[in-house]
PLY file of the C-alpha trace (Angstrom):
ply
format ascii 1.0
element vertex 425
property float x
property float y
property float z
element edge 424
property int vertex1
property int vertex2
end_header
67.82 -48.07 10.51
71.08 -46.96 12.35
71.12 -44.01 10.26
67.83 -43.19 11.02
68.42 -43.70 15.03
70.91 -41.16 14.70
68.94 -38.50 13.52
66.86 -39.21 16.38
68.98 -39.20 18.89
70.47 -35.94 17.57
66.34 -34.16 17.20
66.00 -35.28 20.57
69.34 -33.62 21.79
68.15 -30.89 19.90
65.01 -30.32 21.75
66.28 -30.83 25.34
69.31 -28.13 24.98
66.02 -25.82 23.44
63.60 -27.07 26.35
65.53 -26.74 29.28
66.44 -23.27 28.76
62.84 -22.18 27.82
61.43 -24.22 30.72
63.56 -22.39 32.98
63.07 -18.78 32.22
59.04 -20.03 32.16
59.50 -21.21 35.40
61.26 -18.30 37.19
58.73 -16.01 35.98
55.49 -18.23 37.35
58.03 -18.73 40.05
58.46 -15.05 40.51
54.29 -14.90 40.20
53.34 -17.38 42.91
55.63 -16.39 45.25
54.96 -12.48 44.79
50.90 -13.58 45.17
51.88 -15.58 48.52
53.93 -12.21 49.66
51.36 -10.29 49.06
48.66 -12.31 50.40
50.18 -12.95 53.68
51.74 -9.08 54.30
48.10 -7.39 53.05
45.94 -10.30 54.83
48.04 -9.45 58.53
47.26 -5.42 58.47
43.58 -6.29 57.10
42.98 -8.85 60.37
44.54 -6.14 62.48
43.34 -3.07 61.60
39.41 -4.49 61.11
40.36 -7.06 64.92
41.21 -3.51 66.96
39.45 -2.78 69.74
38.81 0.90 68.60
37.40 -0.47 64.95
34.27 0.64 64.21
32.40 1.06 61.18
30.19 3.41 63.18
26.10 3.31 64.75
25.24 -0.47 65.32
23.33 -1.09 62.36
19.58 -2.66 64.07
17.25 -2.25 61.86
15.58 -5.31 59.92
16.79 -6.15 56.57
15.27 -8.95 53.96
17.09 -12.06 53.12
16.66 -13.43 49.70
17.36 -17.47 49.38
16.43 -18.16 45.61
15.62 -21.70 45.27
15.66 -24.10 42.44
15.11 -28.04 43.47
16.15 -27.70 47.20
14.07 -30.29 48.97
17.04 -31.44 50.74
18.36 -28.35 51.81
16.14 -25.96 52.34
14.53 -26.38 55.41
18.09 -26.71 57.52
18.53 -22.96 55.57
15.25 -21.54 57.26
16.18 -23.44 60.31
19.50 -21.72 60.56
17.90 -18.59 60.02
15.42 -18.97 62.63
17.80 -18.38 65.16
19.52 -14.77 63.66
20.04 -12.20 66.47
19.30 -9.81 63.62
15.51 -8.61 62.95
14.97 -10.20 59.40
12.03 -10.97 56.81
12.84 -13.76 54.89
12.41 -13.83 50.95
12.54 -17.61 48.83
11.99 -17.16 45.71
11.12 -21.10 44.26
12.55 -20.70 40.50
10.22 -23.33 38.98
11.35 -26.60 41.54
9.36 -29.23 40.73
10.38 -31.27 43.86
8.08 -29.30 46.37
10.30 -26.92 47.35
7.90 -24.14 48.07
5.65 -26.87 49.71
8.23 -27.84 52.35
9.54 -24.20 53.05
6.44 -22.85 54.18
5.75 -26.66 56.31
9.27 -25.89 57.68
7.90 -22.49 58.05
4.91 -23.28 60.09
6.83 -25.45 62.25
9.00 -22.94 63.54
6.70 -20.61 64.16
8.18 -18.43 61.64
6.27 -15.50 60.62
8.53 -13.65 58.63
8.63 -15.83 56.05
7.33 -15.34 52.25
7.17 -17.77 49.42
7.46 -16.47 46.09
7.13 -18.64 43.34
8.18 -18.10 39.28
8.76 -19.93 36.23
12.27 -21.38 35.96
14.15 -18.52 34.83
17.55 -18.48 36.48
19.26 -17.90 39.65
19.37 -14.06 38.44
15.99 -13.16 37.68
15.26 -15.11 41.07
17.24 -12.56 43.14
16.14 -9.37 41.13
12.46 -10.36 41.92
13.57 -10.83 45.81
15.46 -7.64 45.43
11.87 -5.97 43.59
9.82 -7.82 46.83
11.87 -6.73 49.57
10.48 -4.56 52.17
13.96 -3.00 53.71
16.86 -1.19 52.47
19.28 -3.89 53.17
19.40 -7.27 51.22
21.11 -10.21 52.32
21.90 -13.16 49.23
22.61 -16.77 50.50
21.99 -19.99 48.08
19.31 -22.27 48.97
22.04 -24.89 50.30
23.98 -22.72 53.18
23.06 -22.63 56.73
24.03 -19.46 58.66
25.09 -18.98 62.20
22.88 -17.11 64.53
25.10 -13.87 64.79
25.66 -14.17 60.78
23.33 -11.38 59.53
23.84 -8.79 62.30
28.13 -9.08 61.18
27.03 -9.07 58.00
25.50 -5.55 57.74
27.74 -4.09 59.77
29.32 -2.13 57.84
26.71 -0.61 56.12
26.69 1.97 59.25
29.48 3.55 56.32
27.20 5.39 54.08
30.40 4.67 51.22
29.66 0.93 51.35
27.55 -0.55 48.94
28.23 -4.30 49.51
30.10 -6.72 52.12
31.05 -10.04 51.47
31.19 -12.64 54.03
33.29 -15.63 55.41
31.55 -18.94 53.20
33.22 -21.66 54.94
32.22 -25.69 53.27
30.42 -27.48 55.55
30.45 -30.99 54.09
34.60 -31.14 54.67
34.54 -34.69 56.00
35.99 -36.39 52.37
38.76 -36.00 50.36
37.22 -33.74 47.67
35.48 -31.54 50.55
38.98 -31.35 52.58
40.56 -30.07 49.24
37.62 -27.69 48.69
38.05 -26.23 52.83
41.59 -25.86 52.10
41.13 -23.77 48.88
38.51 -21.79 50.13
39.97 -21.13 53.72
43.77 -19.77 52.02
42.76 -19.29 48.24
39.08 -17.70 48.55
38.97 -15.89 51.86
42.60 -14.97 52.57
42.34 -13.25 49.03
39.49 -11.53 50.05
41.35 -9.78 52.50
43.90 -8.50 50.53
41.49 -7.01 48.26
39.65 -5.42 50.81
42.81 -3.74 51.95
43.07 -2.77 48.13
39.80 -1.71 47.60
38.93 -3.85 44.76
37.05 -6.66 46.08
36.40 -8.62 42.52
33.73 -11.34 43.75
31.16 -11.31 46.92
30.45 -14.59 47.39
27.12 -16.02 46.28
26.65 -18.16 49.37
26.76 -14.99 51.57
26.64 -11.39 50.52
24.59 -8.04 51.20
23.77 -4.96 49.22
21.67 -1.65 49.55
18.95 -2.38 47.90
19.05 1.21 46.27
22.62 0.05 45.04
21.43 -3.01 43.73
18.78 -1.37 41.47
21.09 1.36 40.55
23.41 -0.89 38.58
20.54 -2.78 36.77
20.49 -5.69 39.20
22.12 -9.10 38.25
22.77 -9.53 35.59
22.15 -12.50 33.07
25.02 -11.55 30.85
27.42 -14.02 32.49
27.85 -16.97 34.11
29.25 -15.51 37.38
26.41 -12.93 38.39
28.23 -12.68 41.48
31.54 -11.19 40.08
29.09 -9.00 38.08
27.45 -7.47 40.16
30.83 -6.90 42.01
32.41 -5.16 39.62
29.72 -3.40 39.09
29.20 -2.09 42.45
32.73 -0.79 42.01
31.76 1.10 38.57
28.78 3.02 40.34
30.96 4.24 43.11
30.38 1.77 45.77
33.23 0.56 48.82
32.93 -3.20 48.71
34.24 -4.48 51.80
34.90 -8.15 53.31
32.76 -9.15 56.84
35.47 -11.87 58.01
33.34 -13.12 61.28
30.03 -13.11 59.51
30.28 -16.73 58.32
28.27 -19.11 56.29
28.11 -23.01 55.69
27.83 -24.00 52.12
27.63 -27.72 50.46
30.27 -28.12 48.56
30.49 -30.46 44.98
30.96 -33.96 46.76
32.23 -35.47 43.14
35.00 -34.92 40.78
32.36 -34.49 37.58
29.79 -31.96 39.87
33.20 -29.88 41.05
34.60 -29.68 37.18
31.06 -28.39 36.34
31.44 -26.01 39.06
34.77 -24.47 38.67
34.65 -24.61 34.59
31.07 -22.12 35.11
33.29 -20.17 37.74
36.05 -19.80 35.74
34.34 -18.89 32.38
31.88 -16.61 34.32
34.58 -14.84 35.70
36.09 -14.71 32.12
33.12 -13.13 30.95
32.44 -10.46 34.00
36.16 -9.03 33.51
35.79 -8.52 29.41
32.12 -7.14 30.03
33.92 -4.39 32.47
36.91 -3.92 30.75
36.29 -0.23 30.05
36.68 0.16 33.51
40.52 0.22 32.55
40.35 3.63 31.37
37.69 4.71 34.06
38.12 8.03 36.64
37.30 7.24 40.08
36.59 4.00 42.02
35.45 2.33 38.71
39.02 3.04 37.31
40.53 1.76 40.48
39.34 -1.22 40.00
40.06 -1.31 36.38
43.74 -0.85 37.13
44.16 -2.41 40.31
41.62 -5.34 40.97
41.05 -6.12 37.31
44.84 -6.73 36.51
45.44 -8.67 39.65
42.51 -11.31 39.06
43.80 -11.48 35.42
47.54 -12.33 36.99
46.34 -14.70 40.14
43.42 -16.25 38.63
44.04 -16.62 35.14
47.63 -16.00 33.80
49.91 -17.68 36.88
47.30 -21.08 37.43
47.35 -21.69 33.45
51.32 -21.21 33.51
51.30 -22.99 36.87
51.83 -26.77 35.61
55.32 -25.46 34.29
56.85 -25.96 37.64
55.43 -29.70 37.73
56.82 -30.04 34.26
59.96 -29.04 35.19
60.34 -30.70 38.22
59.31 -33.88 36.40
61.52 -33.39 34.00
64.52 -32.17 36.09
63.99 -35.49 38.53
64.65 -37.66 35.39
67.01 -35.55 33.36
68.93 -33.75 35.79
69.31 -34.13 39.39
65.97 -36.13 41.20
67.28 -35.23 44.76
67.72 -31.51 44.22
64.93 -31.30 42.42
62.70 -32.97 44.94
63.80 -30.59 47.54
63.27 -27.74 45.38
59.10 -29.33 45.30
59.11 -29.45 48.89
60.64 -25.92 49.26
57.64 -24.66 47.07
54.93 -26.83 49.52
56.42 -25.75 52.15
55.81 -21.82 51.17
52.25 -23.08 50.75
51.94 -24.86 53.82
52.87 -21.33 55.14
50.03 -18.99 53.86
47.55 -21.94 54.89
48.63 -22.34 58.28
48.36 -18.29 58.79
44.97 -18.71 56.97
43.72 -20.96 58.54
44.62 -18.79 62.34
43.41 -16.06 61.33
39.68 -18.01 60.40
40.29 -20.26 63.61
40.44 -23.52 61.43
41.94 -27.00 62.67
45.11 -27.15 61.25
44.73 -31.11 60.69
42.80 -30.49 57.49
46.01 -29.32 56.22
48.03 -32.96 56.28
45.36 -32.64 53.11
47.60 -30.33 51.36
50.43 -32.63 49.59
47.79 -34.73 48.02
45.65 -31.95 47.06
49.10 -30.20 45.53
49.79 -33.59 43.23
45.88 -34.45 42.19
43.49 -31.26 43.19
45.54 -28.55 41.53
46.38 -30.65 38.30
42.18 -31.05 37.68
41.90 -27.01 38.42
44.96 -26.57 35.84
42.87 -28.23 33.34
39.47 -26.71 34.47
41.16 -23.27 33.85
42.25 -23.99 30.41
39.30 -25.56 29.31
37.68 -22.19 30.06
40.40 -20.40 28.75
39.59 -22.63 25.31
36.14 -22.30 25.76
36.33 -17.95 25.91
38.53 -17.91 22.98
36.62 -20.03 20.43
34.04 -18.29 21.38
31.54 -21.22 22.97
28.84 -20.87 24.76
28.47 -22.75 28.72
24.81 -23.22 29.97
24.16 -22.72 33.99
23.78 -26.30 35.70
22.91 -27.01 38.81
24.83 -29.18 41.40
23.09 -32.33 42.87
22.45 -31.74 46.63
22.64 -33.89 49.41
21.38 -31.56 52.54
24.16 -33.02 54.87
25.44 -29.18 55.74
22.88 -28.87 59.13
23.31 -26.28 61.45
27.03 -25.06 61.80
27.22 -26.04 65.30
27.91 -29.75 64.02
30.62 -28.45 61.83
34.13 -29.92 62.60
0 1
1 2
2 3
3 4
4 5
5 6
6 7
7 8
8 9
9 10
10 11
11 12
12 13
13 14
14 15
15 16
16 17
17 18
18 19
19 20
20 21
21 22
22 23
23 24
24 25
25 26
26 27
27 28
28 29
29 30
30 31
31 32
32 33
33 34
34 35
35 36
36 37
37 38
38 39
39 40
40 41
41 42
42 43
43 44
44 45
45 46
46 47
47 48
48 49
49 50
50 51
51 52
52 53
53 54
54 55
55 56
56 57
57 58
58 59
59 60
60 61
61 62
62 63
63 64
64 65
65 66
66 67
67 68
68 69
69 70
70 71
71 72
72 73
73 74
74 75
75 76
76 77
77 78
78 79
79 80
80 81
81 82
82 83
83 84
84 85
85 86
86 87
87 88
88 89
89 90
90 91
91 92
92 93
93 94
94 95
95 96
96 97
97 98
98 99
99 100
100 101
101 102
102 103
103 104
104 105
105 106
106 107
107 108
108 109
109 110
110 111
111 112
112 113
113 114
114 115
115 116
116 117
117 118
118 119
119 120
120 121
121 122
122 123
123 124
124 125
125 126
126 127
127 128
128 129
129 130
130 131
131 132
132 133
133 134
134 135
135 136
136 137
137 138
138 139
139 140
140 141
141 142
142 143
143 144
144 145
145 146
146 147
147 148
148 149
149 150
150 151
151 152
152 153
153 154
154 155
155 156
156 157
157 158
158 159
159 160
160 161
161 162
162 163
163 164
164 165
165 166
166 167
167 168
168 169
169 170
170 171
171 172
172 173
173 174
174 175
175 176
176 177
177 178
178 179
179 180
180 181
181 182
182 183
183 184
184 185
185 186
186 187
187 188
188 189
189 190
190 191
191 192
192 193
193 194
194 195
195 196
196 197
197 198
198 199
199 200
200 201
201 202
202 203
203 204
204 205
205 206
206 207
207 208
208 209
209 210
210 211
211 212
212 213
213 214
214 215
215 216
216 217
217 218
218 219
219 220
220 221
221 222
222 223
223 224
224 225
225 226
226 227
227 228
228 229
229 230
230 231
231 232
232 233
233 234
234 235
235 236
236 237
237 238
238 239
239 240
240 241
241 242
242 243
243 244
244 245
245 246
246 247
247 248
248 249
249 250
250 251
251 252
252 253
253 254
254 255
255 256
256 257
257 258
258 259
259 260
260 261
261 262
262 263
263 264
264 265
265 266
266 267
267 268
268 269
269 270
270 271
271 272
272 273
273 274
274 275
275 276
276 277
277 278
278 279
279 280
280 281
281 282
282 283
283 284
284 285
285 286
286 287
287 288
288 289
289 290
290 291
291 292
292 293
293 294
294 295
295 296
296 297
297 298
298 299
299 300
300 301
301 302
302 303
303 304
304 305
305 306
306 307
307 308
308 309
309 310
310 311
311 312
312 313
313 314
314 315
315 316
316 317
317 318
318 319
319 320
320 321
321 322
322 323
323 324
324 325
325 326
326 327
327 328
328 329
329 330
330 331
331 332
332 333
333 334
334 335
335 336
336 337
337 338
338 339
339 340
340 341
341 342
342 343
343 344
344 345
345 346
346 347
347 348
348 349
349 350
350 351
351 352
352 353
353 354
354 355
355 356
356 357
357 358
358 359
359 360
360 361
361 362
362 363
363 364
364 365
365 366
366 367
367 368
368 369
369 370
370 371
371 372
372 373
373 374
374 375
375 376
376 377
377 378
378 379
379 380
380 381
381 382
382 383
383 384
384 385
385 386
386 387
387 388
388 389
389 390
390 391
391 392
392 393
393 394
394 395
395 396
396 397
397 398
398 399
399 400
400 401
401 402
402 403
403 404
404 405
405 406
406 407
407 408
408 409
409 410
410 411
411 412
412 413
413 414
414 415
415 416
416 417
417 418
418 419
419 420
420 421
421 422
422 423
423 424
């Protein structure tokens, strides 16, 4: 038995002097990642909030006319009479498109009896067999009646002043599609605090930097706009991945189109309110994503705007959103290992120092969208329990592209507690 202790003791010995090494150099260069993406994120996100905040900015002519908003709607009977509500009140001349994707919980019913008592008269109720979120926004794209299209999900309230920021910039004749500000409007729990946090510093404060870059990869599905002329162009959305939004994107891109980012033209979204709903979430995010960069990869080799992207945006969501986060736990496993093995008090400090950097590029986030900063006494716990489940989400996708599975669309249960985004806190 002694005899066999030893060679244990010795294997393990062996190991450590291997691990520590190779844990170090894998740390210093997700190290070297993070921090570059914080650097870059905080430098690019400054000049994008003041060149677009100038007084002198313009994108050029107010942009008045009316322009059709498409909500496609699958099982909203919670939701989607705050949406028309919301949208009752634009400043903007609008005709509203829902397009009820087979609900079988009266959806139609109740948006054209929320309809009626508004007074609304721009509304239109168009109703199909369940086919997918997709197919529900190409036949609102096919029904609209103006050049302009506005997408929102059946579950997001807009402000009043929403649509009139959002189309903006389409005054640019170069700009194909704007993203807007989706801000999560159910924030009052832990899981929805986490959620605010990620999308106020990881979602929108990358959007800026791409929009300095020109290679905005995603336009939000909760709030985006398009030319309609653009939109059919490129085929429309498409069904070949999970994350038609990031499709169409990067397709925009291909056909020649400036995709730009509308910070003050904001929306209120529900996000997942459960652990299992937000997995299902991310994992379709994630693998959709997966799929929309591999479908575009020839853009890599592209001329032009399309090649931009290919070279520019392309390699930098492959870095950020996929390489760096899968890597990411090796800094928790080394600080775990170094507080037991090594030297618990420097190692501690050298966790805090990393937070800290964090805490940073939320804070400036957070001023630049006008957040309350208390949200962010959120941030320690989300770095020790929210992160670790989006580690694993990210892998399990990663898993999931490479063996070649297949992930159906599922829909998130809804509660309809996002009302109108003046009772937002």
């Amino acid at each position: 038995m002694t005899l066999y202790e030893g060679k244990a003791l010795v294997a393990a010995v062996a190991v450590a002097e291997w691990t520590v090494p190779t844990l170090s150099v894998g740390l210093a260069v997700v190290g070297v990642a993070v921090m570059g993406r914080f650097g870059m994120m905080l430098i690019l996100a400054r000049r994008h909030h003041r060149k677009r905040n100038r007084r002198r900015f313009s994108w050029g002519p107010d942009v008045t006319r009316p322009v059709s908003v498409i909500v496609p709607a699958y099982n909203e009977k919670e939701c989607i009479a705050n949406t028309l509500e919301s949208l009752a009140r634009s400043t903007h001349p609008i005709e509203i498109i829902i397009v009820d994707d087979g609900s079988t919980d009266g959806t139609s019913e109740i948006s054209r009896e929320a309809a009626g008592a508004l007074g609304m008269t721009n509304v239109r109720v168009i109703r199909q067999e369940n086919s997918g979120k997709p197919a529900a926004l190409n036949n609102g794209v096919r029904n609209a009646s103006h050049d302009i299209v506005v997408m929102m999900d059946g579950d997001t309230v807009f402000e009043p002043d929403t649509v009139r920021q959002l189309v903006q910039p389409f005054a640019d004749p170069k700009v194909g599609a704007v993203a807007g500000n989706a801000k999560v409007g159910n924030r009052n729990t832990i899981i929805g605090a986490w959620q605010h946090i990620e999308y106020v510093m990881g979602f929108n404060l990358d959007r800026r930097m791409y929009d300095l870059l020109r290679c905005m990869p995603t336009i939000p599905g909760a709030i985006g706009a398009f030319r309609r002329d653009a939109v059919l162009e490129v085929g429309g959305m498409s069904e070949d991945t999970l994350a038609e939004d990031t499709d169409i994107t990067i397709a925009m891109h291909r056909a020649g189109w400036n995709v730009v980012y509308q910070e003050h033209a904001r929306a209120w979204t529900e996000a997942p309110g459960s652990l299992k709903q937000l997995w299902s979430q991310r994992y379709r995010w994630s693998y959709g994503t997966m799929q929309a960069l591999w479908k575009h990869r020839k853009s890599l080799t592209d001329k032009g705007p399309s090649g931009r992207f290919g070279r520019v945006g392309m390699p930098l969501v492959v870095l950020f959103q996929i390489v760096t986060p899968v890597f990411a736990p090796l800094i928790d496993v080394f600080t775990a290992y170094s507080m037991i093995f090594i030297d618990f008090k420097a190692a501690l400090l050298a966790w805090f120092a990393v937070l800290c950097v964090q805490l940073v590029c939320a804070a400036y986030a957070f001023r630049l969208d006008r957040e309350k900063y208390r949200y962010l006494l959120m941030m320690p716990l989300q770095q020790l329990a929210y992160r670790q489940m989006m580690y694993l989400v990210l892998i399990h996708s990663c898993i999931t592209a490479l063996t070649g599975g297949r992930l159906r669309w599922q829909k998130l249960k809804r509660t309809g507690e996002v009302g109108t985004p003046a009772g937002v806190s």
